[in-house]
C-alpha positions as CSV (number, residue, x, y, z in Angstrom):
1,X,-51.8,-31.8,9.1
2,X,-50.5,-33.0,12.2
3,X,-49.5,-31.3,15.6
4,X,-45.6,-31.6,14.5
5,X,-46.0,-30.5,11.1
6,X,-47.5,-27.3,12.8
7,X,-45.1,-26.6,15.4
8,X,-42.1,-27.0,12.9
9,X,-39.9,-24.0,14.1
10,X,-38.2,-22.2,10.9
11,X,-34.7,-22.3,11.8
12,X,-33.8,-19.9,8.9
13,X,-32.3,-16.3,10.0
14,X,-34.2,-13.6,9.5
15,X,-33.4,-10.7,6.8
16,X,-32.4,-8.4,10.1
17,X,-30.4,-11.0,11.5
18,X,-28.9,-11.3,8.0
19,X,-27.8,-7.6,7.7
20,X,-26.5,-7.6,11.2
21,X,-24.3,-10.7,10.3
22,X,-22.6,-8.7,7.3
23,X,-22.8,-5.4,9.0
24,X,-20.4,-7.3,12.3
25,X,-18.3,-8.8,9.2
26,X,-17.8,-5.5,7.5
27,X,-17.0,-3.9,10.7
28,X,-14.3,-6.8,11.1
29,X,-12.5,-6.1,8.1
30,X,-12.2,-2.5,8.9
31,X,-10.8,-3.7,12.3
32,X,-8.2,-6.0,10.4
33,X,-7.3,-2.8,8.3
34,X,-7.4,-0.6,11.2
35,X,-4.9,-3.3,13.2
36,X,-2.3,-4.2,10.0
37,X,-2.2,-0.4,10.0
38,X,-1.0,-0.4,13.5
39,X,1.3,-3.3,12.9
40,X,3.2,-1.1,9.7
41,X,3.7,1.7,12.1
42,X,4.9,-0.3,14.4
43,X,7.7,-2.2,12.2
44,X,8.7,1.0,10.5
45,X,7.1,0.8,7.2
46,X,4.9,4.1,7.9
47,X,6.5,6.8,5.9
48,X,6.8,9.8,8.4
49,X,9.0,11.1,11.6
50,X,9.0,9.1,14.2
51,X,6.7,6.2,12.9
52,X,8.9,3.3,14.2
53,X,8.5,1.8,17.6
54,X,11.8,2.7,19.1
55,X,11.2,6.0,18.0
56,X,8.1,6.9,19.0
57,X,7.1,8.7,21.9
58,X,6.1,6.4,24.4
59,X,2.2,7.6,24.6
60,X,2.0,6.8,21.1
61,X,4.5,3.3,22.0
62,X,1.6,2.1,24.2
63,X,-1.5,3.0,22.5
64,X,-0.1,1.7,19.0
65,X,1.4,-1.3,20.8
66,X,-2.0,-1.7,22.6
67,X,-4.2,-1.1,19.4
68,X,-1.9,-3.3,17.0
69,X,-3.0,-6.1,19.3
70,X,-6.6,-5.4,19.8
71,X,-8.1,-4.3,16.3
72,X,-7.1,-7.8,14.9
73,X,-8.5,-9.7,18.0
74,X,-12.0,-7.6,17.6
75,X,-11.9,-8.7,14.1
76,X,-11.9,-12.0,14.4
77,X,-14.4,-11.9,17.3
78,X,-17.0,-10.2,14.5
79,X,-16.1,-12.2,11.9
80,X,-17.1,-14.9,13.8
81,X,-19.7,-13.6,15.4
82,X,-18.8,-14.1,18.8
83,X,-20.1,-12.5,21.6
84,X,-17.0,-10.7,22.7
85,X,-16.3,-9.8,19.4
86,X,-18.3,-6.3,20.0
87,X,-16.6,-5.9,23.4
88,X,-13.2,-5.9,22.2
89,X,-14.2,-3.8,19.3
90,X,-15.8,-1.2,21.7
91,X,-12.4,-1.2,23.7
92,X,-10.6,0.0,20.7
93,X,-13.1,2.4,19.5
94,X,-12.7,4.2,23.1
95,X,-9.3,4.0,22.9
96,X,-8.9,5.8,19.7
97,X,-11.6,8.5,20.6
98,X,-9.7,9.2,23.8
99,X,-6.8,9.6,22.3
100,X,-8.0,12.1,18.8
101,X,-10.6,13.4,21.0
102,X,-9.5,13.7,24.7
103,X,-5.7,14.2,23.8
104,X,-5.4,15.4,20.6
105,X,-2.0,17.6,21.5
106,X,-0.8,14.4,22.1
107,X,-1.8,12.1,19.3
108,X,-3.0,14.9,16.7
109,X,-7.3,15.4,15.6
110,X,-8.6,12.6,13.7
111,X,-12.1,13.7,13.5
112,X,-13.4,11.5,10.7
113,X,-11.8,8.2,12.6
114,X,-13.8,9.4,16.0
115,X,-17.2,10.0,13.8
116,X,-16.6,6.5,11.9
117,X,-16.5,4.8,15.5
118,X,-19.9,6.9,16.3
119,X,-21.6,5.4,13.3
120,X,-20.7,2.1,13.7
121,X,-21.7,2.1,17.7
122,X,-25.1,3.3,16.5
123,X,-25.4,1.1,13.7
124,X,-24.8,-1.5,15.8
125,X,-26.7,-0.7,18.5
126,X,-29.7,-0.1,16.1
127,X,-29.4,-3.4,14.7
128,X,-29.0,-5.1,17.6
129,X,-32.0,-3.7,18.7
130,X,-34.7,-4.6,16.0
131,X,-32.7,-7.9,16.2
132,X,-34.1,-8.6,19.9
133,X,-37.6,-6.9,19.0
134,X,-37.9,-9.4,16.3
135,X,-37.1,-12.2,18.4
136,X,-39.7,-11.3,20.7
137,X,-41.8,-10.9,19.0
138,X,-41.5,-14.5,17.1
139,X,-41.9,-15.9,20.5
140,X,-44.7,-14.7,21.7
């Protein structure tokens, strides 16, 4: 065997780097959900009081307004894998915990949607974190 036979480097993801791919993608459907959700309250189609935009109180006009725009644009960031994709996805995240966390007399308790956003964030950061140990160590 030759020297450039040996050296080859394996281009081929690893199974980490794999599951991290599908765990962003999953993550960016639920952000697509989370956003077309939005987007129904927002035109009217959200059975309840006060569920259409000229309607609402303006707290919840601004966050919903706000949200309806980002949760799709995080979604595509994941889906693609793109590094801002997380970023945008973290902005909403904080968003909606400051609002069913830090306000809830404002915009009600939505406990399991706050402890969904904490699973992901560690998931994630997990992930991303055996991710980069793996890559070092591959290159040393």
């Amino acid at each position: 065997m030759n020297d450039a036979a040996q050296s080859r480097v394996v281009l081929e993801p690893s199974l980490t780097e794999l599951i991290f791919e599908w765990f962003q993608r999953i993550v960016a459907v639920y952000c697509l959900m989370f956003g077309v959700l939005y987007w129904i309250r927002l035109i009217g189609f959200y059975p309840g009081p006060l569920w259409r935009f000229d309607l609402m109180p303006v707290h919840w006009q601004l966050a919903a307004a706000t949200l309806a725009v980002f949760f799709p644009f995080a979604a595509a960031g994941l889906w693609m894998l793109a590094s801002w994709g997380p970023v945008i996805w973290f902005i909403c995240a904080l968003t909606e915990t400051i609002m069913y966390a830090g306000y809830p007399q404002l915009f009600g308790e939505r406990w399991l949607i706050v402890a969904a956003h904490a699973a992901v964030a560690v998931i994630y950061t997990v992930l991303r974190v055996l991710v980069h140990l793996q890559q070092r160590r591959q290159r040393q």
